[in-house]
VODODO-418380 format. One record per residue (C-alpha): residue number from 0; x, y, z. Coordinates in Angstrom, 2 decimals, m for minus. Layout:
BEGIN
atom num = NUM X = X Y = Y Z = Z
...
//
This chain:
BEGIN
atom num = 0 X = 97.55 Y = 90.59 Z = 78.08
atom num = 1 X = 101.05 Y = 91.27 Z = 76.77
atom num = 2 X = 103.79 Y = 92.43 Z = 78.93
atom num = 3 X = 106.19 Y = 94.44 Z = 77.62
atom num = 4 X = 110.01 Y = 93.22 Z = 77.81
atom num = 5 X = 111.47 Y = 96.76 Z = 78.23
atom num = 6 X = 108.49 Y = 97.51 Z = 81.16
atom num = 7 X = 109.07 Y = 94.64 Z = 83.44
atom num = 8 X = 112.93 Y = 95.22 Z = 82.98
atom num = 9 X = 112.35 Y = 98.41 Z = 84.01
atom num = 10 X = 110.03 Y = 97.39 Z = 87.24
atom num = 11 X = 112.29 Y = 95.06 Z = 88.18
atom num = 12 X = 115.25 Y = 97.79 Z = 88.48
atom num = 13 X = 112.97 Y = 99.63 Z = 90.39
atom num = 14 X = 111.82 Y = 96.72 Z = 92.78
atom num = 15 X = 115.65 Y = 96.10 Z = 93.40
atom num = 16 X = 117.00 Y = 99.49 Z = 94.15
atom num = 17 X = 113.82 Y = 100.73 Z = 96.20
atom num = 18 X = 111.88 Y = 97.46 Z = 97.75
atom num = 19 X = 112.93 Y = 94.53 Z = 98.54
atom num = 20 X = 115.12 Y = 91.53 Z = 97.38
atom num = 21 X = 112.10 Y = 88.88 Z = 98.28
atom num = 22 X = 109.98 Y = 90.54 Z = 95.87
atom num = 23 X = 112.66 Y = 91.24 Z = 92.90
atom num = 24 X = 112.74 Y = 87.52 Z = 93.05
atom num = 25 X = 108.89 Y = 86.56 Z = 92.72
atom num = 26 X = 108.78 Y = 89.31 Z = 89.82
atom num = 27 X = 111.51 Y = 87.22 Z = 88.19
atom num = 28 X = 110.28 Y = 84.03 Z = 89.12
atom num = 29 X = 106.88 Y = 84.89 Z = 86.74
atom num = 30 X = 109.68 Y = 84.21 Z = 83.86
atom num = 31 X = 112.00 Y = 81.81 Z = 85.40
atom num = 32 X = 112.33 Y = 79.65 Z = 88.38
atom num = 33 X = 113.66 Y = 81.43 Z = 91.01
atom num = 34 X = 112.54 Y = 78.91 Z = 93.95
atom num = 35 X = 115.59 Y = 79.06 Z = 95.95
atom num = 36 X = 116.04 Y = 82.41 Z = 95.78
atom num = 37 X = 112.96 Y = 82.93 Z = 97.39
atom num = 38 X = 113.07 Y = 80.62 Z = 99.58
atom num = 39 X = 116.27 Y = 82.23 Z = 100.68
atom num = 40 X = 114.74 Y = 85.80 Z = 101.26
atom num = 41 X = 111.65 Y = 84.35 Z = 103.02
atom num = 42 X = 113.59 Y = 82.99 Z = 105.62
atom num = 43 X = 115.13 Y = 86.02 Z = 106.74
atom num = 44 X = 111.11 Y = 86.78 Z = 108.35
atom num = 45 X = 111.09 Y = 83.19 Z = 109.72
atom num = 46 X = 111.39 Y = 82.76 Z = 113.77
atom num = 47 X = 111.89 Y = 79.19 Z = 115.52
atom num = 48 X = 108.55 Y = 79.38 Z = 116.61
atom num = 49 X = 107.86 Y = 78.32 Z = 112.41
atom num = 50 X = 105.75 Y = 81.63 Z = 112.22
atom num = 51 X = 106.87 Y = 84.76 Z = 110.19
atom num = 52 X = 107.38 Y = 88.76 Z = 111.33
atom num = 53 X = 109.65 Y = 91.44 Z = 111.13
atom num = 54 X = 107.71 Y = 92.80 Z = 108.39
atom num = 55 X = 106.92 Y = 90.69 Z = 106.33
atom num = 56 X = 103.72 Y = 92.06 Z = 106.17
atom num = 57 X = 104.50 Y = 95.81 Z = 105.92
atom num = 58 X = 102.02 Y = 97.33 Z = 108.25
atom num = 59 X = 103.28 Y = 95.55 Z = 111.32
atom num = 60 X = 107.15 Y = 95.70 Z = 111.92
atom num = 61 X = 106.68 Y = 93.30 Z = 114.80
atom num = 62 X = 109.76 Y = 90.98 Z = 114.56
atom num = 63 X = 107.73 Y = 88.51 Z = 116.77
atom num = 64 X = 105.68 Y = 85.84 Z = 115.25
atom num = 65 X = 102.23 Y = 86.96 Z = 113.79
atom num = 66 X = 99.53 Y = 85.35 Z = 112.14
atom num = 67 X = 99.20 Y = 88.12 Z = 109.42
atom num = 68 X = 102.50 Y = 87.79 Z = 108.26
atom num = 69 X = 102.94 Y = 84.26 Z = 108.31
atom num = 70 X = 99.45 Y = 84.11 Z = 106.74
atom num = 71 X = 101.07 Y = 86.32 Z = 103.98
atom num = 72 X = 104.18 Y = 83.71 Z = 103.81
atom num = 73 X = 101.63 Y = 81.29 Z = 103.06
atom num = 74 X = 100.72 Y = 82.87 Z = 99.98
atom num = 75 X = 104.09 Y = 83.70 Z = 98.93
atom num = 76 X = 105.05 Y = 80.12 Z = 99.27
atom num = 77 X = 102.16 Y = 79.33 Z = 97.09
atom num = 78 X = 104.15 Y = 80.30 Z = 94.46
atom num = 79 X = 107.18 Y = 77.62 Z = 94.94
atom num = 80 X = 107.46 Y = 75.27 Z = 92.04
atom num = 81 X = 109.22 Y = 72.38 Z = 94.14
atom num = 82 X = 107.35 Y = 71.67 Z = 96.60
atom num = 83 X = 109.81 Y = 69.50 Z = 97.91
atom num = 84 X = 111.81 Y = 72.57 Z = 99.21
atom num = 85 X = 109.09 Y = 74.01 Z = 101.18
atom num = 86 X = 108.06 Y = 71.15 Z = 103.13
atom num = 87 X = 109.93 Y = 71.61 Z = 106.49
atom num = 88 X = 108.50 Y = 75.48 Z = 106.38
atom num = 89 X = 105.25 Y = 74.45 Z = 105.99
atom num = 90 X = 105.33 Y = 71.98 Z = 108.65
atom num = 91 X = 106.90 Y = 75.11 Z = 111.06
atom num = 92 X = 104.20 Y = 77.14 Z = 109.85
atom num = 93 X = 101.45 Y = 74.14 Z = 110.96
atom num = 94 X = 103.01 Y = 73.89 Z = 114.37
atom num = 95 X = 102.79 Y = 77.47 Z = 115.12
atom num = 96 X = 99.12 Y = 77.51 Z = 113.87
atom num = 97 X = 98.30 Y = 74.95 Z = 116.30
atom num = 98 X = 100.68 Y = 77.00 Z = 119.24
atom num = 99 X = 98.93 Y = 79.73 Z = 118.69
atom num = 100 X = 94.57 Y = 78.97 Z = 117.99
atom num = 101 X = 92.95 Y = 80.49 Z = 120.61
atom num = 102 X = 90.05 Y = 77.68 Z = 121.92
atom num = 103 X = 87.50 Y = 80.46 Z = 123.76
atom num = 104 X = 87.80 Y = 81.96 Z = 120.17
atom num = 105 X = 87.67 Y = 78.59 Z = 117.72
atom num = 106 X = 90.23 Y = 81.03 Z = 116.13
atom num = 107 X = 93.25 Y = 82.96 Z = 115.63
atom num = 108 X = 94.43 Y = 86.80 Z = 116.33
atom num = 109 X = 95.95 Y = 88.28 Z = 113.76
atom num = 110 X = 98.70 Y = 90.38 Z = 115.48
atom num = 111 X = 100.10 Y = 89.70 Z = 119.05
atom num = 112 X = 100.16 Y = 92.06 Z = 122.04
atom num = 113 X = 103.87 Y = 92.91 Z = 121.33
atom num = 114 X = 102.64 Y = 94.96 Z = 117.70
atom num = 115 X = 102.28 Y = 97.92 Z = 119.73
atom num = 116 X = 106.20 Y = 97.74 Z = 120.82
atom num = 117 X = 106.70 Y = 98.80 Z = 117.20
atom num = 118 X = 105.56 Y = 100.96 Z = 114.46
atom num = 119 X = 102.36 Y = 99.65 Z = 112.30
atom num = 120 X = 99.33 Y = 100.39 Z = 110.69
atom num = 121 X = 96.84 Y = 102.11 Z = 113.30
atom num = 122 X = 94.43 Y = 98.92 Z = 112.38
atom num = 123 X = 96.93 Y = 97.09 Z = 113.94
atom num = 124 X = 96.66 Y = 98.13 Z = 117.17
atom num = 125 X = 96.20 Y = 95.43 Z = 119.50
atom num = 126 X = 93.03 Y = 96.97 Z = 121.10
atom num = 127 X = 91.44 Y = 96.72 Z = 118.49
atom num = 128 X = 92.29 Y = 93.27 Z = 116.72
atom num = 129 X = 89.02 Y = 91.37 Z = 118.43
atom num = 130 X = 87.45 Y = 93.85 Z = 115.92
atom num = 131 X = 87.88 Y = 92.03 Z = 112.64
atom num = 132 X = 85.82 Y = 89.35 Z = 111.52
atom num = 133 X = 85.54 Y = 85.65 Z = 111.83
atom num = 134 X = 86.03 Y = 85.67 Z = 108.24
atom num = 135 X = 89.21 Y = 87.35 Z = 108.35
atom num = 136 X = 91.49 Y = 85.17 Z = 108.71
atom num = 137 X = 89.93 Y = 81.89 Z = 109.96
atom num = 138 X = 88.69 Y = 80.33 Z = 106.70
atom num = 139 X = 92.32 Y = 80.89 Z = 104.82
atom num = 140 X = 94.08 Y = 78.95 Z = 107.92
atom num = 141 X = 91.82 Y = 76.78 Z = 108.54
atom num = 142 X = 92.05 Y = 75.65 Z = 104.83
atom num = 143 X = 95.71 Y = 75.37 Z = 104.82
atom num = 144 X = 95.40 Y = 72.79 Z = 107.48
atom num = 145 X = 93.58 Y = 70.70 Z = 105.98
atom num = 146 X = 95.59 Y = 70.60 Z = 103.09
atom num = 147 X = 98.64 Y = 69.78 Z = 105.06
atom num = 148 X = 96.99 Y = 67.91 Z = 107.89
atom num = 149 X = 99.13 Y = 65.38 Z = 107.97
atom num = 150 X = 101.22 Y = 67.48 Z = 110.12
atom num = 151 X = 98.39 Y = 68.18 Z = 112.82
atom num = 152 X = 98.90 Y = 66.64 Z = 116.03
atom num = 153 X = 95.99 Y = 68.31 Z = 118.49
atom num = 154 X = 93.27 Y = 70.07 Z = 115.92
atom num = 155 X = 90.32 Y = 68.98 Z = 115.02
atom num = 156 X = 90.77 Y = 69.79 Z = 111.43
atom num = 157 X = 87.13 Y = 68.30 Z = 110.40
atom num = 158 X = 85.62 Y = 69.99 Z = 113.63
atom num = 159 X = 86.93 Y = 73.17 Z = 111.98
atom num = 160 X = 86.17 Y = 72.42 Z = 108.41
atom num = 161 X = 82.75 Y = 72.10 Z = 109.64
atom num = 162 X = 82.91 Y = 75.81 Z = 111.85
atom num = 163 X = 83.90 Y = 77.44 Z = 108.50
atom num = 164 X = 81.21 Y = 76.02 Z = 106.49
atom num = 165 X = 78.73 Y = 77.10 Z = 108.96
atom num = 166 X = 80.32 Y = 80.43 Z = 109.29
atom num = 167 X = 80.04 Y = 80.88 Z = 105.21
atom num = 168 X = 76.44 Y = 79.56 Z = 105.08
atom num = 169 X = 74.62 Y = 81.46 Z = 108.34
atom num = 170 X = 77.20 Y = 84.58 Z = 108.72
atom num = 171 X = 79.35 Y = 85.60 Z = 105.97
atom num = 172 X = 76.34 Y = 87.25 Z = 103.57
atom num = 173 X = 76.00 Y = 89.35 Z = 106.26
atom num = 174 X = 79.41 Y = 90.50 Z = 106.30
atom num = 175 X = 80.82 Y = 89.84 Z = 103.16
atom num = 176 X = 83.98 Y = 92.34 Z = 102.66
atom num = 177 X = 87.05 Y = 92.23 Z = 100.82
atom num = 178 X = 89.33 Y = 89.91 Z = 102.93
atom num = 179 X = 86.98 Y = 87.80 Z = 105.00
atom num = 180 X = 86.10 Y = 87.06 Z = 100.71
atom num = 181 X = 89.44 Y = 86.58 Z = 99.88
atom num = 182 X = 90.08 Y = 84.56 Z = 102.95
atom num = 183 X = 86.85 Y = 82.15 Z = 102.39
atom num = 184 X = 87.70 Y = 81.66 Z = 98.53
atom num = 185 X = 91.48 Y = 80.28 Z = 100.06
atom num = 186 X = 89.45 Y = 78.00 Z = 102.14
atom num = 187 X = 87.52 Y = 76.72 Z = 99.04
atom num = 188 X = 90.29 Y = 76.21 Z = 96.70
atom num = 189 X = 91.61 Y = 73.95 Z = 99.64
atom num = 190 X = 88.30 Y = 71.71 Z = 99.77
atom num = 191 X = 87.30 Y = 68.54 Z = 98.61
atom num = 192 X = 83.78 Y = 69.09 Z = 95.81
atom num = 193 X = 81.72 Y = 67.92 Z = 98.59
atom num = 194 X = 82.69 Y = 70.97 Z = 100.68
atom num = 195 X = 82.69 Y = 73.26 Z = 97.51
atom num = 196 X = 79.63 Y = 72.17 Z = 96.62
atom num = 197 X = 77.93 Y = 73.68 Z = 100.09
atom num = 198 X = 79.39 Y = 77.36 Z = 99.67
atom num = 199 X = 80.10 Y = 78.06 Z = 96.20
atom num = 200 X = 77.06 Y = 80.04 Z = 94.96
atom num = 201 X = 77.42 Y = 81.78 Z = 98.30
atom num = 202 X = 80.72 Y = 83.03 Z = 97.46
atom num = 203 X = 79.75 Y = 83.78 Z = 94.51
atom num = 204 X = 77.46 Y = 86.43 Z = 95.41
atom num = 205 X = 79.55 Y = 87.92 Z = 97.64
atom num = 206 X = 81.93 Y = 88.61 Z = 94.81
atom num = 207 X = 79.39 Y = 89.58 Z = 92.41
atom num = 208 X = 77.97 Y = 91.95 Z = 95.01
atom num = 209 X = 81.72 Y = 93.33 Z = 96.02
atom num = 210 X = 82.93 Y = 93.86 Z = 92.41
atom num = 211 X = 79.90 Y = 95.62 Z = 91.76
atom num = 212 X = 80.71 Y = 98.51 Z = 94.19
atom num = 213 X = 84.03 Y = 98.62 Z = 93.64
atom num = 214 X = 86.53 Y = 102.14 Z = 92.81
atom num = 215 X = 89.40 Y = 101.30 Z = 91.90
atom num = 216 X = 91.54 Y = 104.12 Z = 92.96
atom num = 217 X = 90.22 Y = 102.64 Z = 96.40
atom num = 218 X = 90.98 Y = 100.44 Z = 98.67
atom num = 219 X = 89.10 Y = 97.50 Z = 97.50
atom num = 220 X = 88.05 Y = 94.15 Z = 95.87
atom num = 221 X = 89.17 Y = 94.03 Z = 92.12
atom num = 222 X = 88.82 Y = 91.53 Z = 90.08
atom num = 223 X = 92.12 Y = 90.77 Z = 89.27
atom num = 224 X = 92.49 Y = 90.06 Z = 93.06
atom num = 225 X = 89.93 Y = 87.00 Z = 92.53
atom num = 226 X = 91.68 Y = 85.65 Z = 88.97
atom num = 227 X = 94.67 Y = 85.53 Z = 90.98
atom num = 228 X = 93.51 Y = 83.24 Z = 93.50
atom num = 229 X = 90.37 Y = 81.49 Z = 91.41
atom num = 230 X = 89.05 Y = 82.36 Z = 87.64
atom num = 231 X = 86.35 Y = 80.08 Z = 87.93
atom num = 232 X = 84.14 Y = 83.03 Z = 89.89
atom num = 233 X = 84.73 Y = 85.37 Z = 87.20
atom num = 234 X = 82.56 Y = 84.25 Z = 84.30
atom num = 235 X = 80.28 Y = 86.73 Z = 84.26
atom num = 236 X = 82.98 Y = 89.10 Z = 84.97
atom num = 237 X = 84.95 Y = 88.62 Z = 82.00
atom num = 238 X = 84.76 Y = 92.37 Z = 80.15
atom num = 239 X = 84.95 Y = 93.48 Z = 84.05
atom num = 240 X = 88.28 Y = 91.67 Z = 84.48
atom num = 241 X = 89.33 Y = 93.09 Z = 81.19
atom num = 242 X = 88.77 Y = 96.65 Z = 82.14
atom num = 243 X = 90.83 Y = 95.69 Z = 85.25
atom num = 244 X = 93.61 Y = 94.43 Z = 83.91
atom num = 245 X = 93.66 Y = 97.50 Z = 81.38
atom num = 246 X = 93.54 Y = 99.76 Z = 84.12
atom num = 247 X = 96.22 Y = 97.84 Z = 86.22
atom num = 248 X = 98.77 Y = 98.08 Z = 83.16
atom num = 249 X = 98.21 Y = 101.76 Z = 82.68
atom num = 250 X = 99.15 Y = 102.31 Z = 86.79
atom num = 251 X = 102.45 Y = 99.93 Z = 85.96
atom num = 252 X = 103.41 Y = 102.05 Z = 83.13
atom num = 253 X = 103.91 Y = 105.18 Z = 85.76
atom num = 254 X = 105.86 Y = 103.04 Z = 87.95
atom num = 255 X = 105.41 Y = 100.51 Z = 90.50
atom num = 256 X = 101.90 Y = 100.18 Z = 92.26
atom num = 257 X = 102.15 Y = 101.90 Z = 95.85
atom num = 258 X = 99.32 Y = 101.19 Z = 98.44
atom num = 259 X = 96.47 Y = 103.32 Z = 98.54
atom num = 260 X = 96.17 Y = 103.82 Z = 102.10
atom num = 261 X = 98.33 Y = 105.90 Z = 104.94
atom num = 262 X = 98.89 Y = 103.84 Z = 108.30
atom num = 263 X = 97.48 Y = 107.56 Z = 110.29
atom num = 264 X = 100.22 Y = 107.08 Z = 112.33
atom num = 265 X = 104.32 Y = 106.33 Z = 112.73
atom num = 266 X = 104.69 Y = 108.71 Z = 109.30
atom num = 267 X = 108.14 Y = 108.54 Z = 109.09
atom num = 268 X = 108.06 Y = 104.48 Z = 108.82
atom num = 269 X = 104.70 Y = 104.67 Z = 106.88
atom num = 270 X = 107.20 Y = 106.06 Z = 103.98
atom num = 271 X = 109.83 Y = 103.49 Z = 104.14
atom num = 272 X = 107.07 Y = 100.07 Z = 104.72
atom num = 273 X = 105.18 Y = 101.77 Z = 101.75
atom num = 274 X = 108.11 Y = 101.19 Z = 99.46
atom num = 275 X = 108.28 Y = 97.68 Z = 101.06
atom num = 276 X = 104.56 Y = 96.86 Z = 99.68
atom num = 277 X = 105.30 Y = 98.96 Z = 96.27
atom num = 278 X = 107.68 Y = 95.25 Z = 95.53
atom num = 279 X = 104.54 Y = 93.24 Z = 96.43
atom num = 280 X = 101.78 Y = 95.47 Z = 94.38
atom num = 281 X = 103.82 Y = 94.98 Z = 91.66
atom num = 282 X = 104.48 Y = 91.45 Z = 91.86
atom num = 283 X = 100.91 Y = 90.66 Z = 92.66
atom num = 284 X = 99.46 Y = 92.60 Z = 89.61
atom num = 285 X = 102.26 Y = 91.75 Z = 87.15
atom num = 286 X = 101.35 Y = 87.77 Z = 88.15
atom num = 287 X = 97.53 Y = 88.79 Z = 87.09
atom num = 288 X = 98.22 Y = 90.47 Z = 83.54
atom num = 289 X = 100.46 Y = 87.16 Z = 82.51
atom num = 290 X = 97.49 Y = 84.66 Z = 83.93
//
């Protein structure tokens, strides 16, 4: 689909004077390498620890260390051209995966105790983290390992190749939502055919059965969400996806994309952090139209 010149020019302005520099940069870096530049932003959310907070992910302004934000630097790093340059970060972000799985869980939390210091997202609240799924964020972590095991020095990364896979196969029809899908489509991309091979039609009706419920004024699985991260599961989705991506352009015409969903709490931050995702929306959707 066709982007117009004078439209992103004008999104980009936007992303600049209202959002934030880190995601002026990946807008730009759709048309031209902007590696460093990113890289240069991202580190301002980095701790020593080798996780990433302070709001990076904009429903938790936690400046500690959190999984959900430096599971979100993950996939902004994903879009580094050099890999070369990212290597120390993602062998940071490996050692504080390792510092902080939780054995009694075979798993990760995605905030830490210290959210509640500090204005977020009311499904942030530490009482109720033990609430989300295995699925959410296990598989996506758990891929990323293996793909830069090489760092590991205690994990089991086969031992939890091997969790994940049985968590796909026995649990995840069950609960199949938006981000344990997202999250278990991460781990694929990351696995060798043999592994793909064991959960691929799974997946695939968990999308097919997600897409099919879908509003998209909602929070919810789209399908430009799923060309972003794999195509392949889209075949039979392809008018679908079209419709999508229509849809997605007309909402960039009125401006960037804001979130569709109120953090029922902290108001007064809810309105700045929104303009802090508005950047990412953008980004995100822009990335999809161009694919």
């Amino acid at each position: 689909m066709i982007l117009n010149k004078l439209l992103v020019d004008r999104l980009l302005k936007e992303i600049k004077d209202k959002g934030r520099l880190l995601d002026y940069h990946l807008l730009r870096n759709l048309f031209d390498k902007h590696d460093r530049e990113i890289i240069k932003e991202l580190y301002k959310y980095r701790n020593s620890d080798g996780g990433f907070g302070h709001g990076l992910e904009p429903d938790t302004m936690v400046p500690d260390s959190s999984i959900v934000a430096t599971d979100e630097a993950v996939m902004i790093l994903e879009e580094i051209r050099d890999k070369t340059l990212i290597e120390p970060i993602i062998a940071g972000i490996v050692n504080f995966y390792e510092s902080t799985y939780i054995p009694e869980k075979d798993g990760w939390e995605l905030v830490p105790p210290e959210v509640d210091n500090y204005p977020h997202a009311v499904w942030w609240n530490y009482s109720g983290v033990g609430e989300f799924s295995y699925g959410n964020p296990n598989p996506q972590i758990v891929g990323f390992l293996y793909t830069n095991r090489k760092h590991l020095k205690e994990l089991d990364i086969d031992k939890m190749v091997n969790k994940i896979v049985d968590y796909i196969i026995n649990i995840f029809p069950k609960e199949s939502r938006k981000h344990n899908i997202l999250s278990c489509l991460i781990f694929y991309n990351h696995m060798p055919e043999s592994i793909k091979e064991q959960i691929h039609d799974i997946l695939q009706i968990a999308i097919d059965n997600e897409l099919a419920l879908t509003n998209w004024e909602e929070y919810c699985l789209q399908p430009f969400e799923i060309q972003n991260l794999n195509n392949d599961f889209l075949k039979d989705h392809k008018e679908l996806l079209e419709k999508n991506l229509a849809y997605q352009l007309d909402c960039l015409n009125q401006g960037l994309i804001m979130p569709n969903w109120h953090w029922n709490q902290y108001d007064e931050q809810f309105e700045k952090a929104k303009w802090q995702w508005a950047g990412y929306l953008t980004f995100i959707i822009v990335k999809a139209l161009m694919s």
